[in-house]
DSSP file (Angstrom, degrees, kcal/mol; ACC not computed):
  #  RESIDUE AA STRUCTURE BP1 BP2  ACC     N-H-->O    O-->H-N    N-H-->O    O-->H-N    TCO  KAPPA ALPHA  PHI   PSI    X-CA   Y-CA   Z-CA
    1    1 A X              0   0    0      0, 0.0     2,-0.4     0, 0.0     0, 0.0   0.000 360.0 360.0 360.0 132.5    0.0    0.0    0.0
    2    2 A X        -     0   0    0      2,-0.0     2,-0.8     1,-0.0    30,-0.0  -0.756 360.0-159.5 -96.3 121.2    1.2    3.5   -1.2
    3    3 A X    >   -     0   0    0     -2,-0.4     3,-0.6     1,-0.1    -1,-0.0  -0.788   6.7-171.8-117.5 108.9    0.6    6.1    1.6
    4    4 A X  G >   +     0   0    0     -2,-0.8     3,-2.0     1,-0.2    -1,-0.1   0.558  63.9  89.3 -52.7  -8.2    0.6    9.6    0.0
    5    5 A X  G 3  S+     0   0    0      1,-0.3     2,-0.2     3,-0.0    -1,-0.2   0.948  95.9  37.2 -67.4 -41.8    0.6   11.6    3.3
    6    6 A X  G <  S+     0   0    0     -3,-0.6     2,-0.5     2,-0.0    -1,-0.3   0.087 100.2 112.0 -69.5  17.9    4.5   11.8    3.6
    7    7 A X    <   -     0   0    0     -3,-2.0     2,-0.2    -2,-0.2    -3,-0.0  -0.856  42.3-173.7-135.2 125.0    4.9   12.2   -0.3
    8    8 A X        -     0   0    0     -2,-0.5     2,-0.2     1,-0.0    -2,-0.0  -0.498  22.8-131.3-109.6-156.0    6.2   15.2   -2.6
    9    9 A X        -     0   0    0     -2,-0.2     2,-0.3     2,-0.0    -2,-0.0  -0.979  18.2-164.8-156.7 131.1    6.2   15.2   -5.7
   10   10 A X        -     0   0    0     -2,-0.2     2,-0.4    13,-0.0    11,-0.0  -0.970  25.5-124.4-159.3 126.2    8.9   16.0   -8.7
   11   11 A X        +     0   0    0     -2,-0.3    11,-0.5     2,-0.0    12,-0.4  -0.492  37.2 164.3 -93.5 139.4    8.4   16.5  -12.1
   12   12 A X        -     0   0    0     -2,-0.4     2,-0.2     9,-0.1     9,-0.2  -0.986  15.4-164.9-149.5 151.9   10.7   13.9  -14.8
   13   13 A X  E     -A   20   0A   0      7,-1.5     7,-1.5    -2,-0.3     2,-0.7  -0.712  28.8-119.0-125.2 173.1   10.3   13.1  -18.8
   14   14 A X  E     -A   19   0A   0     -2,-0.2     2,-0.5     5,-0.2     5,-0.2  -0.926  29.5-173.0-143.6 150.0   11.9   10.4  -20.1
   15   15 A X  E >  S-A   18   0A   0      3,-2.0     3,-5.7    -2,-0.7    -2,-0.0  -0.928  71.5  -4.7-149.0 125.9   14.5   10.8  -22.9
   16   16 A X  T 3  S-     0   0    0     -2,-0.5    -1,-0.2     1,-0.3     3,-0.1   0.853 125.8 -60.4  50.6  41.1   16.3    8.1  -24.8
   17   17 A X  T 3  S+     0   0    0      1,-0.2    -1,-0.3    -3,-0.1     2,-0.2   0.334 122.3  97.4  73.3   3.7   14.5    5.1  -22.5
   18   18 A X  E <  S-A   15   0A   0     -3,-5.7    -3,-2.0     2,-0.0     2,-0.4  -0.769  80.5-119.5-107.3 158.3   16.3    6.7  -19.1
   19   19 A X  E     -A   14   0A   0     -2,-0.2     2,-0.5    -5,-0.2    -5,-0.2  -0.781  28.6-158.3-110.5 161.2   13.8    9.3  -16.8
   20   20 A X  E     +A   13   0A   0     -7,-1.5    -7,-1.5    -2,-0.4     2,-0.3  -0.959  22.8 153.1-123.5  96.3   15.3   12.7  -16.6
   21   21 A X        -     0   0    0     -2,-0.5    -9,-0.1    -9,-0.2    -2,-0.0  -0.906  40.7-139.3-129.1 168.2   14.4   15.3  -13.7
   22   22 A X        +     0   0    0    -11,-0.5   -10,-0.1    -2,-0.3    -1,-0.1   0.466  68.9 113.1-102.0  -6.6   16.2   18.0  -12.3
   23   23 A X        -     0   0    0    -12,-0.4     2,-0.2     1,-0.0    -2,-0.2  -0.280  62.6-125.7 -62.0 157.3   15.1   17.2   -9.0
   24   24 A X        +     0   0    0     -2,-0.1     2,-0.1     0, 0.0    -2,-0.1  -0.604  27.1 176.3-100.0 152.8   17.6   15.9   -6.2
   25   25 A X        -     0   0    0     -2,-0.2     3,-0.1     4,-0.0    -2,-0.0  -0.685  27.4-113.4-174.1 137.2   17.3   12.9   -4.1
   26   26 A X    >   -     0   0    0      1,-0.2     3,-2.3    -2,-0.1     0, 0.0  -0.010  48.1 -81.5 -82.1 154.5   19.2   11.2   -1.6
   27   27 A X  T 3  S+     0   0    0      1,-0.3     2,-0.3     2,-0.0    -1,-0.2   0.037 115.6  23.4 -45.8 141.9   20.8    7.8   -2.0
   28   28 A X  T 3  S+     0   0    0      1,-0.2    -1,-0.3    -3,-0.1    -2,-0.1   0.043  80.6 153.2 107.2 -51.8   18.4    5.2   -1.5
   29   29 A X    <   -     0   0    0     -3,-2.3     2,-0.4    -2,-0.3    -1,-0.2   0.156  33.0-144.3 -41.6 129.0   15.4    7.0   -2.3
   30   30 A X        -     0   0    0     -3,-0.1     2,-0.4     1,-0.0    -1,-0.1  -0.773  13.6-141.8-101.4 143.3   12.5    5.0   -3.5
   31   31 A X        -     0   0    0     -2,-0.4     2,-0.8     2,-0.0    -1,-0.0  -0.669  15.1-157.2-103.2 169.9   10.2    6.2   -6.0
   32   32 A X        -     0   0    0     -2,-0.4     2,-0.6     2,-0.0    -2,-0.0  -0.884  29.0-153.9-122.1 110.6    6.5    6.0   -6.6
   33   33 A X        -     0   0    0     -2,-0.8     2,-0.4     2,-0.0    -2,-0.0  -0.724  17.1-178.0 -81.8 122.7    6.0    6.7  -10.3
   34   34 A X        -     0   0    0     -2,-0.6     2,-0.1     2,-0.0    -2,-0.0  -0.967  28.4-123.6-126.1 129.6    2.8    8.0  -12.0
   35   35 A X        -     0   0    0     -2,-0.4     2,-0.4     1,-0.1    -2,-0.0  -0.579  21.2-135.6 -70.4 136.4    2.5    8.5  -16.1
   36   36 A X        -     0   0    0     -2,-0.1     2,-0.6     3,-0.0    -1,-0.1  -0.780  28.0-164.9-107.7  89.7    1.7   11.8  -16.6
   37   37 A X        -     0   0    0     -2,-0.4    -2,-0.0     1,-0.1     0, 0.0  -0.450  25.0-116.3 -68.6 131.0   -1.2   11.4  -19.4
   38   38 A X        -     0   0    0     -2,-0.6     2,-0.4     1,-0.1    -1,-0.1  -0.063  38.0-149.7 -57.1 154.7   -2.4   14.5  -21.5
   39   39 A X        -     0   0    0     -3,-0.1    -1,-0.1     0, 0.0    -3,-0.0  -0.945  13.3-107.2-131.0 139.6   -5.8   14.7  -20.4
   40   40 A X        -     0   0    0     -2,-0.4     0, 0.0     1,-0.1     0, 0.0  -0.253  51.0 -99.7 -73.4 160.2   -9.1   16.2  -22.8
   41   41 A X        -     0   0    0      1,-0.1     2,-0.5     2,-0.0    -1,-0.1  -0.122  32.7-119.6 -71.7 174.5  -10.1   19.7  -21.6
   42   42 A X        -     0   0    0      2,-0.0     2,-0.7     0, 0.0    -1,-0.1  -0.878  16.2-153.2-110.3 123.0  -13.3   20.1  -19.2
   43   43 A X        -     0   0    0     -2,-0.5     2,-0.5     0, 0.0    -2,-0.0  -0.861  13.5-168.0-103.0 116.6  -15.9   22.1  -20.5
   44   44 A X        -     0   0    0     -2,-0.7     5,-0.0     1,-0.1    -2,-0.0  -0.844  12.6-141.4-109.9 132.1  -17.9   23.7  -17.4
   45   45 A X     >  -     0   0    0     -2,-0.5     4,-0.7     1,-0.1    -1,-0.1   0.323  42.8 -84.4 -47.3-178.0  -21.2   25.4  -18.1
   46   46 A X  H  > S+     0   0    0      1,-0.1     4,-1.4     2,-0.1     3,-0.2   0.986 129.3  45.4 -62.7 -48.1  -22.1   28.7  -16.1
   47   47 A X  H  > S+     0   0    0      1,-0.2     4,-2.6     2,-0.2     5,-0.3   0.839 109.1  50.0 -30.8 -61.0  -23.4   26.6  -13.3
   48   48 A X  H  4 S+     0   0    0      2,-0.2     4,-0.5     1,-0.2    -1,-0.2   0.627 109.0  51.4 -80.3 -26.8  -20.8   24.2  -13.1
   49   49 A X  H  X S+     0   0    0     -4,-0.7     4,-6.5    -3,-0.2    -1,-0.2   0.810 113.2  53.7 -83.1 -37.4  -17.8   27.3  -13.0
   50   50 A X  H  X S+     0   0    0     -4,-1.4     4,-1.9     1,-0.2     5,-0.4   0.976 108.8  45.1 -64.5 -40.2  -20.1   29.0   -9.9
   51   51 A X  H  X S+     0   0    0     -4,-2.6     4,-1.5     1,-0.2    -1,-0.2   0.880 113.1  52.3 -80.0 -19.5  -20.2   26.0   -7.8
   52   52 A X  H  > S+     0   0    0     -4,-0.5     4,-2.8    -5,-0.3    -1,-0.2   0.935 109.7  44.7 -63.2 -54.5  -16.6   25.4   -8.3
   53   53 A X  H  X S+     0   0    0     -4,-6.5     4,-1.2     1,-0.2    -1,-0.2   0.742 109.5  53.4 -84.5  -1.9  -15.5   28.3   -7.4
   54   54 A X  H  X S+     0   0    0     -4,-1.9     4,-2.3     2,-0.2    -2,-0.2   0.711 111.5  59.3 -80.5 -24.0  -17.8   28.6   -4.2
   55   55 A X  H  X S+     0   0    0     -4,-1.5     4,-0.5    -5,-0.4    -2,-0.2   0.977 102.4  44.3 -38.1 -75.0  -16.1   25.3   -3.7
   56   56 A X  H  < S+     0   0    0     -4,-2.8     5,-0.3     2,-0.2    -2,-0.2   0.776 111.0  51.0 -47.2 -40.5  -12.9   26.6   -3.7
   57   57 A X  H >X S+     0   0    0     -4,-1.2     4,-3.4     1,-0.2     3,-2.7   0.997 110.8  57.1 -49.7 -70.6  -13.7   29.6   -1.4
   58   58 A X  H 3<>S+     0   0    0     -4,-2.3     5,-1.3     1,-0.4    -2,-0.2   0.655 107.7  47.3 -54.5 -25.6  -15.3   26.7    0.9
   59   59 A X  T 3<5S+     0   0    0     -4,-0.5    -1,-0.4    -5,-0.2    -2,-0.2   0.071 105.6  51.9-116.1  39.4  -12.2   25.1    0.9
   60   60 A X  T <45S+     0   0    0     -3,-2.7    -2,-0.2    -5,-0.1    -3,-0.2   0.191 105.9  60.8-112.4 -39.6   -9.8   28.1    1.7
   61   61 A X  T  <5S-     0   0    0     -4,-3.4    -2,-0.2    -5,-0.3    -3,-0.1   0.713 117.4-121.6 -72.0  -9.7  -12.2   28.6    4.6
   62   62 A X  T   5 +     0   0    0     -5,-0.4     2,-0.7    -4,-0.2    -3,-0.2   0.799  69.5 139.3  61.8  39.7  -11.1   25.1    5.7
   63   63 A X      < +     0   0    0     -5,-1.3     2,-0.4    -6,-0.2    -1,-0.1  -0.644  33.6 129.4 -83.7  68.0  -15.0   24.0    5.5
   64   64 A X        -     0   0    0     -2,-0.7    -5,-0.0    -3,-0.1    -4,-0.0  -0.872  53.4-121.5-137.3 167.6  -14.2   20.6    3.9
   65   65 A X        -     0   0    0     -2,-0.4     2,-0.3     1,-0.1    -1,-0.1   0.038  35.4 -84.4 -95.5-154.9  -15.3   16.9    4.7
   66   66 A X    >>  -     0   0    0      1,-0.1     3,-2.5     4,-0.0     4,-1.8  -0.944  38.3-117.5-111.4 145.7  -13.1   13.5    5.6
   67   67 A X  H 3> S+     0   0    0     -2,-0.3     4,-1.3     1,-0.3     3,-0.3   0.717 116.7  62.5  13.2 -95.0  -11.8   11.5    2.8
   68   68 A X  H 3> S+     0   0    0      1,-0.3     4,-0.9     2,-0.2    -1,-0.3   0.613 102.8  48.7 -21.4 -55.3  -13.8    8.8    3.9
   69   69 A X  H X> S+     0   0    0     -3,-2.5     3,-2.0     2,-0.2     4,-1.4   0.990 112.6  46.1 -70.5 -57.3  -17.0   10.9    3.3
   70   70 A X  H >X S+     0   0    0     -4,-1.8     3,-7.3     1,-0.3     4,-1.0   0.873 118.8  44.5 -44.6 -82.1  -16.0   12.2   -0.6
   71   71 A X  H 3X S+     0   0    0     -4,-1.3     4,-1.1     1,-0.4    -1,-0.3   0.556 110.5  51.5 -46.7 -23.3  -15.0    8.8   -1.5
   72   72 A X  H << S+     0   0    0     -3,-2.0    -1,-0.4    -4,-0.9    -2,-0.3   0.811 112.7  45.9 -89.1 -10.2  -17.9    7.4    0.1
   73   73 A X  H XX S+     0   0    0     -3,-7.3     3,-4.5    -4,-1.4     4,-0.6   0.955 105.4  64.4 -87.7 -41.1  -20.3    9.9   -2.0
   74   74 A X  H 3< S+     0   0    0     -4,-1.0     3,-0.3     1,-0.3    -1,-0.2   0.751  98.5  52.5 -66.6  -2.6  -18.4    9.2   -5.2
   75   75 A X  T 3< S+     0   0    0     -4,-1.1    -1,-0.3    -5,-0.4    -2,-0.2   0.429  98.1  57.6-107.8  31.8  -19.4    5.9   -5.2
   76   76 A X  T <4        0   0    0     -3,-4.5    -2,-0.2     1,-0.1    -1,-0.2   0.226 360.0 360.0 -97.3   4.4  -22.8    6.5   -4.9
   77   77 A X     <        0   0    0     -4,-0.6    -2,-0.1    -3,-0.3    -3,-0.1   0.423 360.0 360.0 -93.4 360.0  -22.3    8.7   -8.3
């Protein structure tokens, strides 16, 4: 099991079959790799842009749920 809490995060391409970042890291260090796929853009109505950004507000105010709750409403979706 991959536990994200401890975990930054470092941007790499790969060139000629080796991966290539300019980030530093100490002997040893293991990584956890994720392909970075292009992804198609999101087209959000008017609606969809308001609640998003009252979202965001709501989560600057530090008005936000656990994990546990999101995950459990997106799989009722």
């Amino acid at each position: 099991m991959v536990s994200f809490a401890c975990m930054g995060t470092a941007r790499a391409k790969v060139v000629k079959g080796k991966i290539v970042t300019r980030a530093k890291f100490p002997e040893g260090t293991k990584l956890f790799l994720v392909v970075d796929k292009a992804q198609p853009e999101i087209e959000l109505d008017e609606d969809d842009e308001k609640a998003f950004d009252e979202a965001m507000v709501a989560v600057r105010r530090g008005k936000t749920i656990p994990l546990e709750t999101f995950r459990a409403i997106l799989q009722r979706l």
